[in-house]
N, C-alpha and C positions, 0 to 999 in steps of 0.2 A: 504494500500500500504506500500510494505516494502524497502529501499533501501540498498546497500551494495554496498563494492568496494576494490581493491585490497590496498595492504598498499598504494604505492603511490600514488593511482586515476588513473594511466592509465588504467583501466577497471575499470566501475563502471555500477549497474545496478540496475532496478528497477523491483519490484514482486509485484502482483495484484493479487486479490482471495487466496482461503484459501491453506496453505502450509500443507503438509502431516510432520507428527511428525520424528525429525529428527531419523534415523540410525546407530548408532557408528559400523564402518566396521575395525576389526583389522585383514583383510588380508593384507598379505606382499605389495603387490602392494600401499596400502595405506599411510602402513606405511616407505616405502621408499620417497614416494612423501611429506610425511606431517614433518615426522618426531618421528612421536607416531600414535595413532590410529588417523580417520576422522571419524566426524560426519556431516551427511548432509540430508536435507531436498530435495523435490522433486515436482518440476512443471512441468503443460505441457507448450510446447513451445509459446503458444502465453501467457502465464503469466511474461514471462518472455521480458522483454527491455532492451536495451545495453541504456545508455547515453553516454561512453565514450568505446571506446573498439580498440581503437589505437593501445595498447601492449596486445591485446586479441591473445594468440597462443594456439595451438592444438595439444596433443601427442597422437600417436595413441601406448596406454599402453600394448595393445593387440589385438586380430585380430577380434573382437567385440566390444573394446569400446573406447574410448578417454578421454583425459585430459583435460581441458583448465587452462592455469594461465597467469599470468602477466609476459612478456617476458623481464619487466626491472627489477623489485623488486622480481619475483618470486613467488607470493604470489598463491596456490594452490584454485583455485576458483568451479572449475563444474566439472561435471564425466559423459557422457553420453554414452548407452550403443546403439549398432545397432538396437536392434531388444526393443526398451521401446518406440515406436510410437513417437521419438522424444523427450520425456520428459528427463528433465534436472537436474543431483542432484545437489543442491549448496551448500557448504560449511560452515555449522553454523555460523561459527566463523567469515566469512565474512559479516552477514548482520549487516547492524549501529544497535544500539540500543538494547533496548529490542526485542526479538524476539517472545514470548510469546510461543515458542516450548517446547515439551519434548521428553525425547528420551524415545523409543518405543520397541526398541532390541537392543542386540549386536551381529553380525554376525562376521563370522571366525575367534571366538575365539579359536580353534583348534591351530592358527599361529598366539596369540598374541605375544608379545614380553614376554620375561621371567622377567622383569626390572620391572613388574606394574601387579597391584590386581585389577578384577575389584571388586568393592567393593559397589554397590547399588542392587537392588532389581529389575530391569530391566529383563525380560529373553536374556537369553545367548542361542547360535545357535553354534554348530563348525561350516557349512558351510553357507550359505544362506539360 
């Protein structure tokens, strides 16, 4: 079991069973929400527990998928899409701890930011 939570704790949550290796996604949508690229792992929905989710909000980014973050601190938590049976990406950088993850690709490298190199051994994707 893994837990995580936004900076302030108004959302916090807990993950159960194995997490799929995380994603580094440098399309624009991402990186307007994060601030640089996001990298995120991916559950299905019953792995996934709210313990706290008081300042839990929802942006619909596009006409297929949504945002969630923390509605007081801001902090960029899940990404779900309409049509992923429900399943939830969650935001590396949000789980406590060790995470024991690695990343797996880098998708829409096409629309990285011009400011940064990716610079490991990862395959690279321009779109998905």
């Amino acid at each position: 079991m893994k837990t995580g939570s936004c900076l302030c704790k108004g959302v916090s949550y807990t993950l159960t069973g194995p997490l799929r290796p995380s994603v580094a996604c440098h399309c624009n949508q991402c990186r307007k929400t994060s601030g640089h690229h996001v990298s995120a792992t991916q559950v299905d929905p019953d792995q996934i527990a709210f313990t706290a989710d008081k300042t839990l909000a929802w942006y619909q980014s596009s006409p297929k998928a949504e945002r969630g973050f923390c509605n007081r601190c801001g902090s960029s938590l899940f990404w779900r899409h309409d049509d992923d049976d429900g399943r939830v990406s969650v935001m590396s950088g949000t789980i406590d701890g060790a995470t024991g993850l690695t990343t797996d690709k880098h998708i829409f490298v096409a629309t990285k930011g011009d400011y940064y190199t990716i610079a490991d051994d990862v395959p690279q994707f321009d779109t998905l």
